[in-house]
C-alpha positions in Angstrom: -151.9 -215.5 -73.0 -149.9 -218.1 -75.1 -146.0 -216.6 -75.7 -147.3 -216.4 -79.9 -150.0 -214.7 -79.0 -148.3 -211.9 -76.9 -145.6 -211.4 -79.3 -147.7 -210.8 -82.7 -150.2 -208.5 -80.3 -147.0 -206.1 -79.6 -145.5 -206.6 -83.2 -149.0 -205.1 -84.3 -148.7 -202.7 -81.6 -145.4 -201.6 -83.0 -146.5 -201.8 -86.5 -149.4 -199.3 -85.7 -147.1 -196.7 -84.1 -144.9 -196.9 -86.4 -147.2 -196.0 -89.5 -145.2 -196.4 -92.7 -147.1 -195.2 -95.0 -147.0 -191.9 -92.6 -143.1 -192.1 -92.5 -143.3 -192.7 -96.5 -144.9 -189.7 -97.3 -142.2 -187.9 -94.8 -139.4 -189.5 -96.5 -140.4 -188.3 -99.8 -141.4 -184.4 -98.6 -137.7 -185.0 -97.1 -136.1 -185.9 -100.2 -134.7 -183.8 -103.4 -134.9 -186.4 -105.8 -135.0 -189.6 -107.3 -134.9 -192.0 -110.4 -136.8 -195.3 -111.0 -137.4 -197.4 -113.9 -141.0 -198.2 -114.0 -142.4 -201.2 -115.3 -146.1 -201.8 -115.8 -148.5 -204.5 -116.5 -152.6 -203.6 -116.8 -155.1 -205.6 -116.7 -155.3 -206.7 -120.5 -151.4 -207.8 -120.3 -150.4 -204.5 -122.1 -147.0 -203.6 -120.3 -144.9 -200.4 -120.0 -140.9 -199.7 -119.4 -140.3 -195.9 -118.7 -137.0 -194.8 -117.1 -138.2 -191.6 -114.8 -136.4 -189.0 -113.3 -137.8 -186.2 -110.9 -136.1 -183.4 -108.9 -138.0 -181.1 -106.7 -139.6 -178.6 -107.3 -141.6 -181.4 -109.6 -139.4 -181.6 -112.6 -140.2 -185.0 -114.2 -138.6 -186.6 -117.1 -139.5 -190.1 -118.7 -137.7 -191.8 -121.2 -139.5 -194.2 -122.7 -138.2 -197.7 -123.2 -141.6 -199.7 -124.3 -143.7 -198.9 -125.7 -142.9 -195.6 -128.4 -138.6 -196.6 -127.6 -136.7 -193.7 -127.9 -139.4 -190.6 -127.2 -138.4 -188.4 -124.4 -140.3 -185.9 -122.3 -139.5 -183.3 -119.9 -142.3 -181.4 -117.5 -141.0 -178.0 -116.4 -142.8 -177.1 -113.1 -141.6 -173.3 -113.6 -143.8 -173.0 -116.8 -145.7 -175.6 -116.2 -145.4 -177.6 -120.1 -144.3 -180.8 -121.1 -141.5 -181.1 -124.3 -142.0 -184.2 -126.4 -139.1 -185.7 -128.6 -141.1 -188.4 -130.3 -138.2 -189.9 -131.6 -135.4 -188.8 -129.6 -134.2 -186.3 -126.9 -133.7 -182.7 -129.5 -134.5 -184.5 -132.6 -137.4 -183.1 -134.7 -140.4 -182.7 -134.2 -140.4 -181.3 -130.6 -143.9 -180.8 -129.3 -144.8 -178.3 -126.7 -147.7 -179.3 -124.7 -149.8 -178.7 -121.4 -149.3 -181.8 -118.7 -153.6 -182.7 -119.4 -153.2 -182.8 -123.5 -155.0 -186.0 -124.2 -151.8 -187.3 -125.8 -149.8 -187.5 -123.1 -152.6 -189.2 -120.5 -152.5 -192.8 -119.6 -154.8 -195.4 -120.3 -156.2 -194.5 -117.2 -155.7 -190.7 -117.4 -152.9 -190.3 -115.3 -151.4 -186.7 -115.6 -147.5 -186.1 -116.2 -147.2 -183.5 -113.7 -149.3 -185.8 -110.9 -147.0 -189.3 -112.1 -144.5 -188.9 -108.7 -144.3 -190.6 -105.7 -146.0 -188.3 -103.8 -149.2 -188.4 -105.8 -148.8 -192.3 -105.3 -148.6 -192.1 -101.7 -150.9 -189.2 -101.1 -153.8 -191.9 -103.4 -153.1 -194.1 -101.0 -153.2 -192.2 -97.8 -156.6 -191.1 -99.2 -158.1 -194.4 -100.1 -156.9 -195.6 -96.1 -159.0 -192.2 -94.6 -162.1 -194.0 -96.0 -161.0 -197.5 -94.8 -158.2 -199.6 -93.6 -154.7 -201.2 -93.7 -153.9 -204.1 -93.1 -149.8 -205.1 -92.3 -148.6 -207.7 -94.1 -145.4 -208.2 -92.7 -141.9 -208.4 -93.8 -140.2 -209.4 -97.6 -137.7 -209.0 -100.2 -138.2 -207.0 -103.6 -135.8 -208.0 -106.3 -133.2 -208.7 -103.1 -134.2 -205.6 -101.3 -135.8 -205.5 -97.9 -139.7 -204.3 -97.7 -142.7 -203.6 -95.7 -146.0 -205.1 -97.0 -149.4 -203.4 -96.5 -152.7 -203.5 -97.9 -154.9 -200.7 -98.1 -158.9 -200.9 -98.5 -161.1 -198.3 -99.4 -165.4 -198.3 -98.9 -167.5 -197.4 -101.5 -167.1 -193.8 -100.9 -163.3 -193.6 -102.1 -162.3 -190.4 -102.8 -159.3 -192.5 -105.5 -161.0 -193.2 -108.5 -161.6 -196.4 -109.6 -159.0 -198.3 -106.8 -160.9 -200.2 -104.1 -157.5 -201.4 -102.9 -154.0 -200.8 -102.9 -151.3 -203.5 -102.4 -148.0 -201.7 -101.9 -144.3 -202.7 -100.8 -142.1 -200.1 -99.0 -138.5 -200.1 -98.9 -137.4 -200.6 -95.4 -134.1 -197.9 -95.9 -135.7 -195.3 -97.9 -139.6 -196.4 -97.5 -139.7 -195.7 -101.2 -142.2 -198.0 -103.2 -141.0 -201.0 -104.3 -144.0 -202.5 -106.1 -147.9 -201.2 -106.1 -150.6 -203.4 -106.8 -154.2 -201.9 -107.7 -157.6 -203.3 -107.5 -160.8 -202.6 -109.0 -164.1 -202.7 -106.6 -164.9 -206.2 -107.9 -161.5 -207.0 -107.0 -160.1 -207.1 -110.6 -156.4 -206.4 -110.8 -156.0 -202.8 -112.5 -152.4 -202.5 -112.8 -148.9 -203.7 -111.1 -146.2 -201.5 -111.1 -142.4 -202.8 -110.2 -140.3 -200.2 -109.1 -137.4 -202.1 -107.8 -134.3 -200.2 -108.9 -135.2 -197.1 -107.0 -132.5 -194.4 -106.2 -133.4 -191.6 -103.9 -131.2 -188.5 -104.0 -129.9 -188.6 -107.3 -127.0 -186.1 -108.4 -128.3 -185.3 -111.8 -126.1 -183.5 -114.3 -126.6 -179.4 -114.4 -128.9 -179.4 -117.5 -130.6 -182.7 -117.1 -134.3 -181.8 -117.2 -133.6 -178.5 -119.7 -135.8 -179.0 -122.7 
């Protein structure tokens, strides 16, 4: 066997054992919090800048930089409702709302209370049940050392609407970097950069009290 050939055999080897996606979803069950600022594009160009906060148990808060600049929310996993400051953290109106109230969904219906890391990871461990992944090796996102995969679904995908999932794990933390999604005629649905992630955040006392 030529010297190439035995080397990527046991890299793939390695990589297979290893499982990151596995160790991902680990990392974050291991973890008490976290703050990223998320920045979207869909398929139609139409982007999104949120600043997002979480702390276990599953308190979320999203400050929204584009679009709607200024409005704040904060989901409270102990009574389970989301406060809305339209135009500004405590400045009127506030709106008291359940995490599925049509106004608060995504384009493509994404719930507040299932927006974390773990949801993310857990779509993709269930699209790879019901197909593949493929290691893609070693990069950089925004200067910070990742591990590529790619993750293909069938036509039975339990993840609605994503065929396929391209996705960049942090080597240190094995946080998501960036996430790529991908429609069953291989139209892009959506690329999220989430670069500036900051596991085990200190957040002030009161942080996520609405």
């Amino acid at each position: 066997m030529r010297w190439w050939l035995l080397t990527a055999t046991l890299l793939m080897s390695s990589f297979a054992m290893a499982d990151p996606l596995t160790d991902a979803a680990a990392h974050f069950e291991a973890l008490q919090s976290y703050q990223v600022t998320l920045r979207s594009v869909d398929a139609s160009g139409a982007q999104q800048v949120i600043r997002y906060f979480y702390r276990k148990p599953g308190w979320i808060r999203m400050d929204f930089v584009k679009p709607h600049h200024g409005a704040v929310l904060i989901y409270s996993p102990d009574s389970r409702r989301v406060h809305l400051w339209p135009f500004g953290l405590h400045h009127w109106p506030t709106l008291d709302l359940a995490p599925d109230d049509g106004l608060l969904r995504g384009p493509r219906g994404r719930r507040v209370d299932r927006s974390d890391f773990g949801v993310l990871l857990a779509d993709v461990l269930a699209l790879r049940a019901h197909g593949s992944t493929t290691p893609l090796g070693h990069t950089h996102v925004a200067g910070r050392a990742a591990t590529e995969l790619e993750v293909v679904g069938t036509t039975d995908s339990p993840v609605s609407h994503v065929r396929r999932f391209r996705i960049w794990l942090a080597d240190d933390t094995l946080l998501p970097l960036r996430v790529e999604s991908f429609a069953a005629n291989e139209s892009r649905i959506e690329t999220v950069d989430m670069s500036d992630v900051q596991a085990d955040v200190p957040f002030p006392e009161r942080f996520f009290t609405p």
